[in-house]
N, CA, C and O atoms as CSV, one atom per row, in Angstrom:
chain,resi,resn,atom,element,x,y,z
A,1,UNK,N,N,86.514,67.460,62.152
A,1,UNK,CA,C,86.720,68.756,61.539
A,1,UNK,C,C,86.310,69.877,62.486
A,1,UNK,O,O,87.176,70.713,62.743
A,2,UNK,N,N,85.088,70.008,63.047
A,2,UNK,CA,C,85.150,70.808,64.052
A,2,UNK,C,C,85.568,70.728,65.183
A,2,UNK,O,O,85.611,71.796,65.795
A,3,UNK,N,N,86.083,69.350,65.984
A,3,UNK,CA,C,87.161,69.886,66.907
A,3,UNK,C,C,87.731,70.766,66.009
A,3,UNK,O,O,86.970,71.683,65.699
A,4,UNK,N,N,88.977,70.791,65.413
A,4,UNK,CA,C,89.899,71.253,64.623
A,4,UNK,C,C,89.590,72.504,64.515
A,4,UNK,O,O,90.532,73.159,64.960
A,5,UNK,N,N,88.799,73.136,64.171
A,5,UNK,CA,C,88.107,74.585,64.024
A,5,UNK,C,C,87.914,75.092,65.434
A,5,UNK,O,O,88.494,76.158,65.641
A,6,UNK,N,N,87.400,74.709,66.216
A,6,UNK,CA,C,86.883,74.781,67.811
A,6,UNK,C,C,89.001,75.147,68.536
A,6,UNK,O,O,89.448,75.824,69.461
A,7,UNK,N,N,89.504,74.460,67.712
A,7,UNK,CA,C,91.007,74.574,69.049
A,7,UNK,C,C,91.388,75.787,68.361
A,7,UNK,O,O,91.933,76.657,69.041
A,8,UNK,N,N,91.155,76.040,66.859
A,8,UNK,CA,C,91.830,76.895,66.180
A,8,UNK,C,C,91.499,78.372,66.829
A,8,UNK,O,O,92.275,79.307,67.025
A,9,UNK,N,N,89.919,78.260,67.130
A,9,UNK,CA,C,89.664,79.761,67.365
A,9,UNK,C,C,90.230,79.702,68.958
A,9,UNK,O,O,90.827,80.660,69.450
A,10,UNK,N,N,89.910,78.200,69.845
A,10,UNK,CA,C,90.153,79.312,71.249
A,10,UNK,C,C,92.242,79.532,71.628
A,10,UNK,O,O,92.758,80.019,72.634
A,11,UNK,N,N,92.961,78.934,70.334
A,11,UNK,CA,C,94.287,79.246,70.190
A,11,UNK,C,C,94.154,80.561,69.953
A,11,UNK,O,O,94.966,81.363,70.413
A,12,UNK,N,N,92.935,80.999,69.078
A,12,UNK,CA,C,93.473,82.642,68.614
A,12,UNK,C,C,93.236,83.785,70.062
A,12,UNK,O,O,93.922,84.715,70.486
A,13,UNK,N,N,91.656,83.046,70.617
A,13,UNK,CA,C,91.459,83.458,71.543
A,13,UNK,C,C,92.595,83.926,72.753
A,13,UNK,O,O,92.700,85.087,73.149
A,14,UNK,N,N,93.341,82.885,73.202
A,14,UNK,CA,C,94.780,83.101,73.801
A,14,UNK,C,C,95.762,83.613,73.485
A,14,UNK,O,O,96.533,84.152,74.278
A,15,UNK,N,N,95.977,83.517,71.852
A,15,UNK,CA,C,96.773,84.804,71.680
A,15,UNK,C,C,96.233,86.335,71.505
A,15,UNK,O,O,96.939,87.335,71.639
A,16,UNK,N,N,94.669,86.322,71.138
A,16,UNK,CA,C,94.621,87.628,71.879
A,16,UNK,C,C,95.039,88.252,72.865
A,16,UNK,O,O,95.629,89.332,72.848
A,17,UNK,N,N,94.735,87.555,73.852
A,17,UNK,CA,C,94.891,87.487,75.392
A,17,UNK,C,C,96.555,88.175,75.580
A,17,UNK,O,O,96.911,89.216,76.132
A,18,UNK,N,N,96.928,87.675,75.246
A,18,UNK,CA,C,98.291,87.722,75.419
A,18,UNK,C,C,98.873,89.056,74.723
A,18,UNK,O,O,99.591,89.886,75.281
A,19,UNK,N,N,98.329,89.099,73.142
A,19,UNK,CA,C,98.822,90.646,72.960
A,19,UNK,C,C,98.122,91.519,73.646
A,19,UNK,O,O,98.721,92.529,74.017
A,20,UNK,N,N,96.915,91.386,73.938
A,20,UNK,CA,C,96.302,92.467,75.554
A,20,UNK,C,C,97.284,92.710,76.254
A,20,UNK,O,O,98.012,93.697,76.150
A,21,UNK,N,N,97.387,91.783,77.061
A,21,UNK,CA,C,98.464,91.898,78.415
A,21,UNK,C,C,99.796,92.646,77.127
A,21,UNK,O,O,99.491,93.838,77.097
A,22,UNK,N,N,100.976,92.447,76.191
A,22,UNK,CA,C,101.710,93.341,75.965
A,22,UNK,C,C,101.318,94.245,75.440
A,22,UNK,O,O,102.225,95.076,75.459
A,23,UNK,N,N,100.543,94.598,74.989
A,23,UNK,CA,C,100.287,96.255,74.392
A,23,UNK,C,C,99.787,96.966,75.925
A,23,UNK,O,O,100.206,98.122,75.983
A,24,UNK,N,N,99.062,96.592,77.071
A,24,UNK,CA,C,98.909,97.486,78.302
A,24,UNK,C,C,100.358,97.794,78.749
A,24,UNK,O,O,100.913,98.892,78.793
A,25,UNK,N,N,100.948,96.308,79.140
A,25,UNK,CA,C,102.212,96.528,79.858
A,25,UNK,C,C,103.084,97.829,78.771
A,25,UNK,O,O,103.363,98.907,79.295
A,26,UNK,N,N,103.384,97.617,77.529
A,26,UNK,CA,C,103.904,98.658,76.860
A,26,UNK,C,C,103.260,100.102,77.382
A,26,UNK,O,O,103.776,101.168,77.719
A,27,UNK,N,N,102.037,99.679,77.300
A,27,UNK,CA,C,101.241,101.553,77.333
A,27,UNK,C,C,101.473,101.707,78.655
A,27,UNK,O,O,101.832,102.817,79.049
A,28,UNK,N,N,101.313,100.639,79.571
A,28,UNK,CA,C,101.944,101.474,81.282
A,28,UNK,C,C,103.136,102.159,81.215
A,28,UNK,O,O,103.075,103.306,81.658
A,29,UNK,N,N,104.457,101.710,80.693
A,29,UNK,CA,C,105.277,101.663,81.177
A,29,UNK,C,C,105.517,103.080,80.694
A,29,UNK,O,O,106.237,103.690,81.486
A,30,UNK,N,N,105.047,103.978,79.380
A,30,UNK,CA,C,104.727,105.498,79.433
A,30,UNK,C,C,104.152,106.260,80.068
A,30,UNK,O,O,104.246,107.485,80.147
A,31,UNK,N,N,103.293,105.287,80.731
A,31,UNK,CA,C,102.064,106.147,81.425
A,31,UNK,C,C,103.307,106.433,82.843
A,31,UNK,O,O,103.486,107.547,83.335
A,32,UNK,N,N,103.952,105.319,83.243
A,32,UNK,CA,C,104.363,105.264,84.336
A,32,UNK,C,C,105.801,106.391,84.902
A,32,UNK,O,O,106.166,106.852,85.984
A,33,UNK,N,N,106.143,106.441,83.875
A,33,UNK,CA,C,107.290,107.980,83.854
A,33,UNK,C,C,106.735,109.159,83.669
A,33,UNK,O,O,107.459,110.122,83.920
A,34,UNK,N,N,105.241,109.452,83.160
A,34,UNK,CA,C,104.713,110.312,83.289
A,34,UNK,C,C,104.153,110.560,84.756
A,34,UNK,O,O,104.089,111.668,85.289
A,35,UNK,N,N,103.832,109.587,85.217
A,35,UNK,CA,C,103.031,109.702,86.884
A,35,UNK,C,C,104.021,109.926,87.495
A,35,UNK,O,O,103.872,110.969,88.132
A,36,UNK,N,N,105.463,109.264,87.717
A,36,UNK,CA,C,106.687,109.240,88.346
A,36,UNK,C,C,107.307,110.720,88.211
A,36,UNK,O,O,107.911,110.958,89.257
A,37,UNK,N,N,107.384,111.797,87.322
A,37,UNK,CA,C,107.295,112.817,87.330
A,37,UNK,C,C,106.160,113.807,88.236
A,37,UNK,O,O,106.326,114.958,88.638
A,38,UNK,N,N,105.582,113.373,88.311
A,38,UNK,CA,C,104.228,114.190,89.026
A,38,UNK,C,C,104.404,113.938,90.123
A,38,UNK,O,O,104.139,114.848,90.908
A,39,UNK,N,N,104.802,112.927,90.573
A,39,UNK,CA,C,104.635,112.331,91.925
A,39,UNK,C,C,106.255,112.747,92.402
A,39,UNK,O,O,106.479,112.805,93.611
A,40,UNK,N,N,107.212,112.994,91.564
A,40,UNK,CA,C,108.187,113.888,92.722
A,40,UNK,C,C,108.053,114.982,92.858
A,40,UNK,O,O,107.126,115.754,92.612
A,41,UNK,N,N,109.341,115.124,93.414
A,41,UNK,CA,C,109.246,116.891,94.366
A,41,UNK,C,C,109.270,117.886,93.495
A,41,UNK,O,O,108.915,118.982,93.929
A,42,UNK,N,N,109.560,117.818,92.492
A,42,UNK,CA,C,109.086,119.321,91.339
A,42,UNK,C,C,108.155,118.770,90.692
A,42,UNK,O,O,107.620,119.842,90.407
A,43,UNK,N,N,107.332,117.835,90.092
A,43,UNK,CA,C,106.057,117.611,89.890
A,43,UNK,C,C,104.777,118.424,91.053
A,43,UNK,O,O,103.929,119.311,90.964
A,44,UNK,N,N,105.336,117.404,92.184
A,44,UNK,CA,C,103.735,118.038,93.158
A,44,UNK,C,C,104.023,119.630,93.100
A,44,UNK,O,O,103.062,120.390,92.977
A,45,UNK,N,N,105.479,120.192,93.197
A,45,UNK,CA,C,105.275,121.526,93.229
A,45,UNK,C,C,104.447,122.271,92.058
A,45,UNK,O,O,103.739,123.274,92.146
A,46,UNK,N,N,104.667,121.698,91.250
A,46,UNK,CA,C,104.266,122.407,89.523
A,46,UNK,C,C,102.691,121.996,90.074
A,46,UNK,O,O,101.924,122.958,90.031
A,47,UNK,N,N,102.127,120.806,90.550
A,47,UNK,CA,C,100.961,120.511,90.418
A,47,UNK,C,C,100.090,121.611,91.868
A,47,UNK,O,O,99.030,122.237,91.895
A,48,UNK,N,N,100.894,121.451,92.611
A,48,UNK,CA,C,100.686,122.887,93.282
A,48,UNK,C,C,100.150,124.061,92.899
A,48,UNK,O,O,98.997,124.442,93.102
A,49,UNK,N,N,101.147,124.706,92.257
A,49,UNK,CA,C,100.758,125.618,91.205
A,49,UNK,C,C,99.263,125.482,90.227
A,49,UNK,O,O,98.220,126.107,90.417
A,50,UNK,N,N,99.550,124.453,89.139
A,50,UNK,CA,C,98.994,125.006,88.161
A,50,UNK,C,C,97.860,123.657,88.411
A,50,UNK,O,O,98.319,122.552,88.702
A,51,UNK,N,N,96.434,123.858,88.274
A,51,UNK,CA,C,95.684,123.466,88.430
A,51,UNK,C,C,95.371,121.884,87.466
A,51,UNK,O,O,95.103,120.711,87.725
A,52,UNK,N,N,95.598,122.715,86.286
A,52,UNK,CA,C,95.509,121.753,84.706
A,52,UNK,C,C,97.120,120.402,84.745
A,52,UNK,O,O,97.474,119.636,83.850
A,53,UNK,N,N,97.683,120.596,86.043
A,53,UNK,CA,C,98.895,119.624,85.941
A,53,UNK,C,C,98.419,118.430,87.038
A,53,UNK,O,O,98.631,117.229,86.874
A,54,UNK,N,N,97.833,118.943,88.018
A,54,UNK,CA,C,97.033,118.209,88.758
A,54,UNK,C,C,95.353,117.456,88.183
A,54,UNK,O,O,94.953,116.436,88.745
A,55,UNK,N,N,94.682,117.985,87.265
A,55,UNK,CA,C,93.992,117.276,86.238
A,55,UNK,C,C,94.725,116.087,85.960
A,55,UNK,O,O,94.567,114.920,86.317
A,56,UNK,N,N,95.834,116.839,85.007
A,56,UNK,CA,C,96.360,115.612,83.821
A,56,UNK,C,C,96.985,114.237,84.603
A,56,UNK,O,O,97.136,113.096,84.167
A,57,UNK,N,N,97.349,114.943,86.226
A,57,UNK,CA,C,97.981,114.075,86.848
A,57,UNK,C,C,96.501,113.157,87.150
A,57,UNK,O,O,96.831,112.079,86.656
A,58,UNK,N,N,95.554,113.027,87.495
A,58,UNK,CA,C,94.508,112.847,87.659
A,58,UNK,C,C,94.220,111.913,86.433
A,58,UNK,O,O,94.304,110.783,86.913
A,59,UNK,N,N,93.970,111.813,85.306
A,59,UNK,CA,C,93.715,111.398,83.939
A,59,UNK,C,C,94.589,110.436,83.851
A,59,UNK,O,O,94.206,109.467,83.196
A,60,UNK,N,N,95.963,110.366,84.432
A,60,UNK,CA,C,97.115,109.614,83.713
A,60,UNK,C,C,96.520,108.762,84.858
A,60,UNK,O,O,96.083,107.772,84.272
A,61,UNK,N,N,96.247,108.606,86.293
A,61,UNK,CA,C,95.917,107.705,87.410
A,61,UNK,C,C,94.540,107.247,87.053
A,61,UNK,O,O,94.169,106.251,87.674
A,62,UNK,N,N,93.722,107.742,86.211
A,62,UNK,CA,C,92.906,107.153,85.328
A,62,UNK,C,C,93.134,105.816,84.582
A,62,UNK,O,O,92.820,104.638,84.757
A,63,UNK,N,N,93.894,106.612,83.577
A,63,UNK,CA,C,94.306,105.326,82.583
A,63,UNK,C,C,94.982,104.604,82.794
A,63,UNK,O,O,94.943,103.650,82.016
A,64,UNK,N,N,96.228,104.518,84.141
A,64,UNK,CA,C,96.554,103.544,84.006
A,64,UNK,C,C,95.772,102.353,84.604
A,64,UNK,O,O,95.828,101.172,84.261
A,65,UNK,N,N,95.058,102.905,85.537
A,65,UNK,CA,C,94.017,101.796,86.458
A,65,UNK,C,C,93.097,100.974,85.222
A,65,UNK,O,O,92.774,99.788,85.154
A,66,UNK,N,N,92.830,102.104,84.303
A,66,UNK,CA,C,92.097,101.197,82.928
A,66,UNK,C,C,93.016,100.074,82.365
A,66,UNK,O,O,92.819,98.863,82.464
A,67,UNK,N,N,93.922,100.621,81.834
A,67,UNK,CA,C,95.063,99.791,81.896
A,67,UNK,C,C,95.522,98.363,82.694
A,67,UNK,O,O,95.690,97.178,82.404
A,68,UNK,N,N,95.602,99.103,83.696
A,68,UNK,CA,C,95.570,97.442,84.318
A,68,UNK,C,C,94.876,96.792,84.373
A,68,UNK,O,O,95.272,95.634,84.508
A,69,UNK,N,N,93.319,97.025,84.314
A,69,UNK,CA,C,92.244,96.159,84.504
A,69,UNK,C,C,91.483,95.614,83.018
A,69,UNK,O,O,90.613,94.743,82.981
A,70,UNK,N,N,92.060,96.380,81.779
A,70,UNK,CA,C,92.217,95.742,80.612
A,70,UNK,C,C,93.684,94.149,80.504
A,70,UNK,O,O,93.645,93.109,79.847
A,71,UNK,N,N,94.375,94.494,81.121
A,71,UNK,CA,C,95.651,93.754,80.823
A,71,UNK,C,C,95.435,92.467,81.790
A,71,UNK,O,O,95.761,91.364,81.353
A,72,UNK,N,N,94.988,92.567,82.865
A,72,UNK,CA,C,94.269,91.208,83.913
A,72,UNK,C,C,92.966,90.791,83.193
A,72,UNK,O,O,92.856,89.567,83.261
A,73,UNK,N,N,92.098,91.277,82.629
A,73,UNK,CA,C,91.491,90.622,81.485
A,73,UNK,C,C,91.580,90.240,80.576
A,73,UNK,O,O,90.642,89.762,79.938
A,74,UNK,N,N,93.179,90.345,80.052
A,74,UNK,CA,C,93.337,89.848,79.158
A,74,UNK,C,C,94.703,88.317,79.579
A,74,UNK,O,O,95.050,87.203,79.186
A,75,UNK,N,N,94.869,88.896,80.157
A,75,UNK,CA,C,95.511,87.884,80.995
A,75,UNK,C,C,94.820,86.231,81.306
A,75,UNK,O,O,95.161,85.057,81.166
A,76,UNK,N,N,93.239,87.298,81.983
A,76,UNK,CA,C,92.450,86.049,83.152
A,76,UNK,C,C,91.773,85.250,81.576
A,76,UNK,O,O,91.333,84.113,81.751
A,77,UNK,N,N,91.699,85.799,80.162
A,77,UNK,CA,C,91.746,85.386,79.208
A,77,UNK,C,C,92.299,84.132,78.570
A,77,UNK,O,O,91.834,83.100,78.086
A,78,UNK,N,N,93.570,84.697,78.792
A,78,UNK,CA,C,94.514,83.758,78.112
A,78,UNK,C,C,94.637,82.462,78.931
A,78,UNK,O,O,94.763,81.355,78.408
A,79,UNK,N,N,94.591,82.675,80.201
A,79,UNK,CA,C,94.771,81.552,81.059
A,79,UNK,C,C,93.356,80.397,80.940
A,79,UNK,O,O,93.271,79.190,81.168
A,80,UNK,N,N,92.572,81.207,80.575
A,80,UNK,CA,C,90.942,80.316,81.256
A,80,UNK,C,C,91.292,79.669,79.469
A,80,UNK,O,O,91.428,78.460,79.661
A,81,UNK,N,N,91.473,79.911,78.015
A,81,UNK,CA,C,91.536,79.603,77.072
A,81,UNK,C,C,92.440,78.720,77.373
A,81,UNK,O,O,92.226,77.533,77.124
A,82,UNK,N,N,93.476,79.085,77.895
A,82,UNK,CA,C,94.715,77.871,78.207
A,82,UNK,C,C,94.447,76.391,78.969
A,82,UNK,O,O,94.898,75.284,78.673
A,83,UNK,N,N,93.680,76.729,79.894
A,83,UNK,CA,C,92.840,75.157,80.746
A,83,UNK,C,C,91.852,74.653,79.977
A,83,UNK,O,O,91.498,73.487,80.150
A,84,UNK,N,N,91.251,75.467,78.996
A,84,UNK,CA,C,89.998,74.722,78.449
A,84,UNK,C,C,91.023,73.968,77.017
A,84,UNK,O,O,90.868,72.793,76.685
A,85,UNK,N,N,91.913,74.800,76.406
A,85,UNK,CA,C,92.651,74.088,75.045
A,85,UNK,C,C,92.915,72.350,75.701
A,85,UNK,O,O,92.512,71.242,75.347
A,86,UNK,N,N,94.003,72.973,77.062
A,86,UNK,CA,C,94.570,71.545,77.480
A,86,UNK,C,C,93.251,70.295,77.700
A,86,UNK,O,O,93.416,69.076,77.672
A,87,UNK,N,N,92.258,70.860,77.865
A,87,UNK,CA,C,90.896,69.868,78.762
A,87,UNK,C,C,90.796,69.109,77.397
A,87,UNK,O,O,90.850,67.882,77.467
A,88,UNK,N,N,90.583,69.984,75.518
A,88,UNK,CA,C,90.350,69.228,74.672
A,88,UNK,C,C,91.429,69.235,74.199
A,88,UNK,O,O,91.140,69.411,73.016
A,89,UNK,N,N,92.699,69.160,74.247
A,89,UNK,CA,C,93.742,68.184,73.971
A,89,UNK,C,C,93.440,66.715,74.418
A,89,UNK,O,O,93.264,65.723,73.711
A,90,UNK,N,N,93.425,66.864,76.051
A,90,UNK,CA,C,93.420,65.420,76.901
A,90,UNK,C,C,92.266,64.621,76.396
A,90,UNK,O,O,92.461,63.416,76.237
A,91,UNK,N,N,90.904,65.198,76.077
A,91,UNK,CA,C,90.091,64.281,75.859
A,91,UNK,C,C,90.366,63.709,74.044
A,91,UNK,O,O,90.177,62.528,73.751
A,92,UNK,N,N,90.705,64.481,73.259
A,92,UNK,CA,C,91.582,63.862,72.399
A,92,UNK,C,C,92.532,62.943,72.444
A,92,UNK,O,O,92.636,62.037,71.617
A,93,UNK,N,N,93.233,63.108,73.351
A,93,UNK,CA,C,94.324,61.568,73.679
A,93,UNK,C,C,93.183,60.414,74.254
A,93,UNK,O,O,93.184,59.243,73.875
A,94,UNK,N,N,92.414,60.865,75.039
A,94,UNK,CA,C,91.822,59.985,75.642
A,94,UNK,C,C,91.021,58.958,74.669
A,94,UNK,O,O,90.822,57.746,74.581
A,95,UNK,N,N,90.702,60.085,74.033
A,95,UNK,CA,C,90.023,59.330,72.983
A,95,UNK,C,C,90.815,58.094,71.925
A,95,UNK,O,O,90.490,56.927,71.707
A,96,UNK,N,N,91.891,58.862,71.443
A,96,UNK,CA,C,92.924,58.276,70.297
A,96,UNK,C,C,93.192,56.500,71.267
A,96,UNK,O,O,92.929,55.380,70.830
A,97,UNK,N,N,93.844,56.913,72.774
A,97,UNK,CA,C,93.691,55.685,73.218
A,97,UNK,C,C,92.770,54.839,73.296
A,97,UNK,O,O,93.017,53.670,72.999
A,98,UNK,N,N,91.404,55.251,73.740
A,98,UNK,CA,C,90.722,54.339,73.280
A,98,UNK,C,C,90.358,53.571,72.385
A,98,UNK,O,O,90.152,52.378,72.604
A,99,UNK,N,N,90.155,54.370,70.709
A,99,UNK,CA,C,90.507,53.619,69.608
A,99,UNK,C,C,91.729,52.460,69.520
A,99,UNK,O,O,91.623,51.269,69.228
A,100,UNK,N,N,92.746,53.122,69.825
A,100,UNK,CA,C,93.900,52.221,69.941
A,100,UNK,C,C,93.989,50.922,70.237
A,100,UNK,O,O,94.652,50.072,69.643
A,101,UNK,N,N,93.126,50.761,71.410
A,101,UNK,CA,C,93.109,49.638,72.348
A,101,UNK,C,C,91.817,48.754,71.620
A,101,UNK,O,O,91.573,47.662,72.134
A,102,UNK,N,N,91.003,49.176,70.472
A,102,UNK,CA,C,90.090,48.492,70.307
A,102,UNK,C,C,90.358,47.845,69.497
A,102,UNK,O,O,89.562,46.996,69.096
C-alpha cells in the first residue's frame, strides 16, 4: 500500500514539473515579443528617448531570466522524478520475479 501511495505522489510530483516548464514557456513567449520590440530599431530609439521604456525594457530581461530558471527547475524536476519512478517500477518487477520463481 505504500509503495502505491509513494509512486502516486512522485507521478504528481512530475506532472508538476511539467506544467512548470508549460506555463513559463507560455509566459516567455509574451515576454518575448515584448523584448523583440525593444530590441529593434524603433524600440532602442523610443528607449533612447524615454527613460521609463528602458526600465520596463530592463524588468521584462528580468523576468524572463526568472522565467527560465523557474522552467529548468521544473524541468530538472520532472526528469530526476522520472529516474527515481522508473528505479521503483524496476525494483517492483524485480521483485514480482522473484516471487514468481519461488
Amino acid at each position: 500500500m505504500r509503495k502505491n501511495t509513494d509512486k502516486q505522489v512522485l507521478l504528481l510530483v512530475i506532472i508538476i514539473g511539467i506544467v512548470i516548464c508549460a506555463a513559463t514557456i507560455i509566459i516567455n513567449t509574451g515576454l518575448r515579443q515584448r523584448i523583440e520590440y525593444y530590441e529593434s530599431s524603433q524600440g532602442i530609439f523610443v528607449r533612447a528617448i524615454n527613460d521609463s521604456a528602458e526600465k520596463e525594457y530592463r524588468e521584462l530581461i528580468g523576468e524572463r531570466n526568472a522565467m527560465l530558471m523557474m522552467g529548468l527547475s521544473g524541468f530538472i524536476t520532472s526528469i530526476g522524478g522520472y529516474g527515481i519512478y522508473r528505479e521503483m517500477i524496476s525494483k517492483d518487477y524485480m521483485e514480482t520475479m522473484k516471487n514468481s520463481d519461488s
